[in-house]
C-alpha positions, 0 to 999 in steps of 0.5 A, a space after each residue: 500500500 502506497 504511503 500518503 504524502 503528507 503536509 511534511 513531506 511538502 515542507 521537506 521539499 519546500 524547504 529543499 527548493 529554497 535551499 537549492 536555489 539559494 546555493 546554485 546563486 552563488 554556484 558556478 557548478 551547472 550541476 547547482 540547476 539541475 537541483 533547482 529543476 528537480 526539487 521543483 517538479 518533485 514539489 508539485 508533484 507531492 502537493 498534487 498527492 498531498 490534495 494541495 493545488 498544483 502550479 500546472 496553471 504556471 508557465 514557469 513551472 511548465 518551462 521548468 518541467 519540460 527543461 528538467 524532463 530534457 535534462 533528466 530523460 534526454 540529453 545535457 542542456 548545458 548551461 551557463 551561470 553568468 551575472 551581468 558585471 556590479 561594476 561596469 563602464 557601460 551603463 546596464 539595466 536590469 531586474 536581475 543580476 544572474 544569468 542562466 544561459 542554454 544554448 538556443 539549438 539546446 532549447 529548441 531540442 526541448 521544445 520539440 521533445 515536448 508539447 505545445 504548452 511546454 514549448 509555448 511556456 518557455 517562450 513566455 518565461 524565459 528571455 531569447 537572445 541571438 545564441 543563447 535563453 534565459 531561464 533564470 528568469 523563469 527560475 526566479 518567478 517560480 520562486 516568487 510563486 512559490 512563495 507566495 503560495 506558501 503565504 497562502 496555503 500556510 506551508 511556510 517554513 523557518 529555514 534561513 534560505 526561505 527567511 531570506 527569501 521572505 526578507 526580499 518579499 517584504 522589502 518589496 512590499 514595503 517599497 511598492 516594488 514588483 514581486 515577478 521580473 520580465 528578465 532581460 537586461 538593456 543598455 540604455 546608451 546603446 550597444 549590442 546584448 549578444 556582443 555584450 554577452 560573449 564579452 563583457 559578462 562576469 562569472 559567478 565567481 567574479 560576481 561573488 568577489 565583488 560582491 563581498 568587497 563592495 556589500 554588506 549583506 543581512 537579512 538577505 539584503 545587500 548594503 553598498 559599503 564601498 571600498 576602503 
């Protein structure tokens, strides 16, 4: 007889989720998304058995699920974590400062082993570029989701990845600021995004570098402190 999935086992997920996707932002390693893609679908998969909603109205996690089903079922997707530079010659703008790049052959690969919901959610989720798409973008919203479903359906959890997480969420509402992000980055005075990509974007490890000697961090918000 198969157990019943319980509340519990929602937290433990929940909680997996939020641990996943706070390490693979600071993670070079593109093994760290792989974590994020499966704890996703494994949450929905266990609130859906547990008689919680379930996030098949989301296209985010339809992106996700058809991402993580190539990954899992057919073939390496080869990402790429980059992060736009905190310090720059050329003015950037943009909700996001890290990228998660998939080749575009590799994404159209996953389109056709999938449905047309599938591939119609990616393309609404994730942002295209001339070689490369985003799906950090699409990861973030899911997160921001999940949050927010957690608020909902009273499934929050005490961990400090999901407080800090949460610290982000009341930031925001205290400020008016957006939860979700279109993704994407611009250069307001000019200048080519693909080139930009190819030649001007940091690894994470650089980001994190720099980070830690211009921020202060607490509670999950960075401080500019400069450099003494």
């Amino acid at each position: 007889m198969a157990r019943v999935v319980t509340k519990d086992d929602c937290l433990a997920e929940i909680k997996r989720f939020f641990k996943y996707y706070m390490a693979y932002c600071q993670s070079p390693d593109p093994d760290a998304v792989r974590e994020v893609l499966a704890s996703t679908y494994s949450i929905n998969d266990k609130l859906r058995k547990a008689g919680y909603p379930n996030f098949f109205d989301s296209d985010e996690f339809l992106a996700i699920k058809a991402i993580r089903n190539y990954a899992i079922h057919q073939a390496e997707i080869y990402n790429n974590a980059r992060a736009l530079p905190l310090a720059s010659k050329v003015p950037v703008e943009a909700h996001l400062g890290i990228l998660c790049l998939i080749p575009q052959d590799v994404i159209e690969a996953i389109c056709e082993n999938t449905n047309h919901e599938g591939s119609s959610a990616i393309e609404k989720s994730c942002v295209y570029y001339k070689d490369y798409v985003d799906i950090y973008p699409c990861i973030f919203n899911f997160g921001v989701q999940l949050f927010l479903y957690t608020e909902r359906n009273s499934l929050d959890v005490s961990t400090g990845e999901y407080l800090e997480f949460k610290s982000s969420i009341e930031f925001e509402r205290k400020h008016n600021y957006p939860h979700h992000v279109k993704g994407g980055f611009k250069l307001p005075h000019g200048g080519d995004v693909n080139e930009f990509i190819e030649s001007s974007l940091h690894s994470i490890e650089q980001r994190n570098d720099l980070q830690n000697l211009l921020y202060s961090k607490e509670d999950g918000m960075f401080t500019f402190k400069g450099i003494s």
